[in-house]
C-alpha positions, 0 to 999 in steps of 0.5 A, spaced: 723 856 601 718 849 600 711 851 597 705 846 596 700 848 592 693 844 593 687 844 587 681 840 586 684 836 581 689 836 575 683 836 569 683 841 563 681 848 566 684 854 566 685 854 573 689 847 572 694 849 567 695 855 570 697 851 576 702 846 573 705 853 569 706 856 575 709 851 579 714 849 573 716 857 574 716 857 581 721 851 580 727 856 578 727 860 585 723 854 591 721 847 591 715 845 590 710 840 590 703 840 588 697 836 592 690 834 589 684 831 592 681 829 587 687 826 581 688 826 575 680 826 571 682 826 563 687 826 559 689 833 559 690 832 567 696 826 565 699 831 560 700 836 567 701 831 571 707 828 566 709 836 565 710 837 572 714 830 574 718 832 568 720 839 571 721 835 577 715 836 582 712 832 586 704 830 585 701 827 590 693 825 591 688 824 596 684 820 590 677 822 593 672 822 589 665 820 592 662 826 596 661 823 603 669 820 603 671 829 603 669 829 610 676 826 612 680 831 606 682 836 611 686 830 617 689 828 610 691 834 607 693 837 614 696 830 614 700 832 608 703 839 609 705 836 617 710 831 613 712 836 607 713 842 612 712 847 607 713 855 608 708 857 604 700 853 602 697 855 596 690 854 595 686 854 588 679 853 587 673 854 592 673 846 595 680 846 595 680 853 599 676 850 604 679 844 605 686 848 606 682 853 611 680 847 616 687 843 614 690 849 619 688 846 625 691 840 625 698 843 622 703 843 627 707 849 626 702 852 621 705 854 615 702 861 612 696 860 608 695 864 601 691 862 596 689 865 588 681 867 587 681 865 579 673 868 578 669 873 579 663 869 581 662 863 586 657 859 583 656 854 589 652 856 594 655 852 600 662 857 598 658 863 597 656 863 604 662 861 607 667 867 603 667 871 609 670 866 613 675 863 608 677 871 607 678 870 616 683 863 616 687 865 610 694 871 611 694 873 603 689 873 597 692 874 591 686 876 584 687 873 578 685 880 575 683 887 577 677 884 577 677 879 581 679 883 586 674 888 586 668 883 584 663 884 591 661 876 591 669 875 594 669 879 599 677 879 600 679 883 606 683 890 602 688 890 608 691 883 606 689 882 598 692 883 591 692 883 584 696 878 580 694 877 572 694 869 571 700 868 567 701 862 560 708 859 558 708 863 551 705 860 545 710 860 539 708 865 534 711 860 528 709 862 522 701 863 520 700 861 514 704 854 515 700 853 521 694 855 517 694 851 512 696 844 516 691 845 521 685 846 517 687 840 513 687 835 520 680 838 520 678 837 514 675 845 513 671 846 507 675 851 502 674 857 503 670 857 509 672 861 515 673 859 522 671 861 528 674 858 535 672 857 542 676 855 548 673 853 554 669 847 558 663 845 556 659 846 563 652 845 565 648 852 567 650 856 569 655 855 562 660 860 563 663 860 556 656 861 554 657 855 548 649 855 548 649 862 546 654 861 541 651 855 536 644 860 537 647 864 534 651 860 529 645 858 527 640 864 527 645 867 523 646 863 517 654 862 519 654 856 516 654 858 509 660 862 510 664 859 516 666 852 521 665 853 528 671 850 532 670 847 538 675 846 544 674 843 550 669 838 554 665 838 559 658 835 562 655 840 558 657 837 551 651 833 550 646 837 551 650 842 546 652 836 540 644 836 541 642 843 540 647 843 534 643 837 531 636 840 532 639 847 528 641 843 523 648 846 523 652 839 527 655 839 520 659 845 520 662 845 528 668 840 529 666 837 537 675 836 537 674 835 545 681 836 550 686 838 546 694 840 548 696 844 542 692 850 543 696 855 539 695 852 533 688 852 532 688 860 535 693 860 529 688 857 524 682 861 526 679 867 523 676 869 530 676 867 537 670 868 541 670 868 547 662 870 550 663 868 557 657 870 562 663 871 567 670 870 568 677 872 571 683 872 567 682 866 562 688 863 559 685 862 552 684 870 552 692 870 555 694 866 549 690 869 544 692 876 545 699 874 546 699 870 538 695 877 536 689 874 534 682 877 533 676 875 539 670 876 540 669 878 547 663 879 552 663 887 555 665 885 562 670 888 566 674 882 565 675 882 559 675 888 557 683 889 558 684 886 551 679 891 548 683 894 542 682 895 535 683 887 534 677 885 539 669 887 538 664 886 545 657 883 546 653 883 550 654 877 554 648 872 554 645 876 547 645 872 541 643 878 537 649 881 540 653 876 539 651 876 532 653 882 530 660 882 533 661 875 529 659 878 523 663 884 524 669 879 526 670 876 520 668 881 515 674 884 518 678 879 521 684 881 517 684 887 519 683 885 526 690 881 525 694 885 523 692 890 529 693 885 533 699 882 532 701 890 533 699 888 540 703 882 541 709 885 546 705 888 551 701 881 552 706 877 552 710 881 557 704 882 561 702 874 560 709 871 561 709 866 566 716 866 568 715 874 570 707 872 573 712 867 578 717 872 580 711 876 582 709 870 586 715 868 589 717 875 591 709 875 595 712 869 598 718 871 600 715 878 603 710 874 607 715 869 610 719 875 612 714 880 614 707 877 615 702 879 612 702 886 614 699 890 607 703 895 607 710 892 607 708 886 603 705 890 597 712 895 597 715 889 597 713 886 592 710 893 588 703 890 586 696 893 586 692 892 592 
């Protein structure tokens, strides 16, 4: 069996990694190739497109970046497939649905056309109009999550969709206290200070992972006094946040560490993770916090709520005051928080496993290959919910 995946771009995004960790799994079972218009656009997509051409996986580009040169994307994609002659295409991400869909009409024979929705919110508006198409063109859609599945704004026709929990390629446990020790020491973190993390782009309004509200809170707060802020990630976004953080008062106490690859060893170091986001689907810097037993603070949406335990406290998503008080809670308790946490770590990184998330995947392929897209017969196949 040959299977193409087609997403945006290889960048940092949770989407992104996802892809480049499925695909490697997927390897064992199928052979794979991955398709993107938009290539490689930082370091974090070289370090993909290096993880995938190790594992043997073919990455080819569209290299398109300018909006008016989009309109050719799906003669070229279509162009793609038609050489490549895939079993299954595997679309990621809103444009990259789109331009899979339009692709069809060009291919000749058409392979069978899936794709994973990775939120549960369409941001641009072009695709929130055209969902009830894309839900026409496409024989299966898989969710990230329970949630994405259900959310209104993805429209996903039951008869021929189902629910896959995003995976990660396990983090190693390694010993805390070690990695603890070295990682505030690379971040040159104040004796005694507590650190709180958060992992995610830095994107313009509407901004999902809600760094906004968190230096808000950081700030009103007083954390400074007690605490570093950690940052990881990037994004148009920064700037504005760099800015804000410098009008509080509070630039010294954060570490801006931009895109990085090892991020389990600062989940590691951290006293809390916080993950405050306005909307989500199955975010992988929650997967991988979870699967280490590290404490979060988490927004009470339906997406996150699946890591709710005694190691989690919820906010109220957008609330600074809420936000405060969980942060404060966190890391009065934190200790307490991991030591529940770590009691979790099995059942996460059985549910996360990427190699068990590629299995799911590939056992949908097979059942679509040999049955079409009949639901009952696909979800008996493959024993997921729909």
């Amino acid at each position: 069996m040959k299977v193409l995946h087609v997403i945006n771009t290889l960048s940092a995004g949770g989407a992104e990694v996802f892809v480049t960790d499925l695909a490697i799994a997927l390897r064992r079972h199928c052979e794979v190739a991955v398709w993107t218009y938009g290539g490689v656009r930082d370091l974090k997509g070289q370090s993909l497109r290096s993880r995938l051409q190790r594992a043997g996986i073919e990455v080819t580009s569209a290299g398109i970046s300018k909006k008016l040169q989009m309109v050719s994307l799906p003669a070229l994609l279509a162009g793609c497939i038609n050489e490549y002659r895939p079993d299954i295409v595997h679309a990621h991400l809103d444009q990259s649905e789109l331009f899979s869909a339009l692709s069809m009409y060009l291919c000749r024979p058409r392979p069978i056309l899936i794709r994973t929705i990775h939120s549960t919110r369409i941001c641009l508006p072009l695709a929130r109009k055209l969902r009830p198409w894309l839900a026409t063109r496409f024989d299966w859609s898989v969710a990230c999550s329970d949630a994405a599945l259900n959310a209104h704004e993805n429209a996903l026709p039951k008869s021929r969709a189902c629910a896959i929990d995003n995976g990660i390629t396990l983090p190693e446990l390694g010993e805390r206290a070690v990695v603890r020790r070295r990682v505030r020491a690379e971040l040159d973190v104040r004796p005694g200070m507590k650190v709180l993390l958060q992992i995610g782009a830095m994107r313009v309004a509407p901004m999902q992972k809600a760094h906004d509200v968190v230096i808000e809170a950081f700030a009103a707060g007083g954390f400074m006094r007690t605490s570093e802020l950690v940052f990881l990630g990037d994004g148009p976004g920064r700037a504005g946040i760099e800015a804000r953080a410098k009008e509080l008062g509070i630039h010294p106490s954060i570490h801006f560490c931009g895109v990085v690859d090892e991020v389990a060893k600062y989940i590691l170091a951290a006293d809390i993770v916080l993950m405050p986001s306005r909307y989500e689907g199955l975010p992988i810097a929650a997967a991988e916090a979870a699967c280490v037993g590290a404490p979060m603070v988490l927004s009470d949406i339906e997406p996150l709520r699946l890591f709710a335990s005694k190691a989690t406290s919820l906010c109220v998503p957008g609330d600074v005051i809420s936000l405060i008080a969980s942060m404060h809670y966190g890391l009065d308790h934190c200790d307490d928080m991991w030591q529940e946490g770590e009691k979790l770590i099995p059942a996460f990184r059985e549910r996360f496993d990427i190699t068990g998330v590629a299995m799911r995947y590939f056992d949908l392929y097979s059942s679509l290959a040999s049955q079409g897209a009949n639901q009952n017969e696909v979800v008996n196949a493959i024993g997921i919910s729909s």
